[in-house]
C-alpha positions, 0 to 999 in steps of 0.5 A: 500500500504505501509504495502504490500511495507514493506513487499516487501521489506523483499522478494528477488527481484528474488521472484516476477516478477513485470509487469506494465499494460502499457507493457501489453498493449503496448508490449503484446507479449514480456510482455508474453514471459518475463512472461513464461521465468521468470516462467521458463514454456514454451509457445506454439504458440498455446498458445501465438495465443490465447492470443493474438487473445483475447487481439485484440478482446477485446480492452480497453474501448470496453464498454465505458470509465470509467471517474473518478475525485478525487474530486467526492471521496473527494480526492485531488492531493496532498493527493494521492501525499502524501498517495501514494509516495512511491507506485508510487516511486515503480511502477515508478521503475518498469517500468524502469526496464523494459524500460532497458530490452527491 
């Protein structure tokens, strides 16, 4: 993670369109459109029904739900606090960002 974040932070912001799994899951639609306008394509309705007839028939955890803990990887709180702060700082942006465009 922190060598691909010093590298983004050599990039434009304008090169890459950052999109956070909860806006996929909690505002598809939008999320798509936003996609296809920053990519400057355009979105059929066809297209954009497809997407969104898959996404309703394959919900999340339709296979059963994964469950994980750190300590089954050796892992605790504070390493994953500390390793990854600066991800998480990231990320954090990123859905702020796209809280403020909504």
């Amino acid at each position: 993670a922190e060598a691909h974040l010093d590298w983004r932070g050599t990039q434009p912001d304008t090169r890459f369109l950052d999109v956070p799994f909860s806006q996929l899951v909690q505002a598809p639609e939008r999320t798509v459109r936003a996609m296809y306008d920053y990519a400057k394509q355009q979105l059929t309705e066809g297209s954009l029904k497809r997407m969104l007839d898959w996404n309703t028939s394959n919900p999340q955890n339709q296979h059963g739900k994964h469950v994980y803990s750190l300590e089954q990887f050796g892992l605790t709180e504070e390493r994953i606090d500390s390793d990854f702060a600066r991800y998480v700082a990231f990320t954090d942006k990123v859905e702020d960002n796209w809280r403020e465009k909504a």
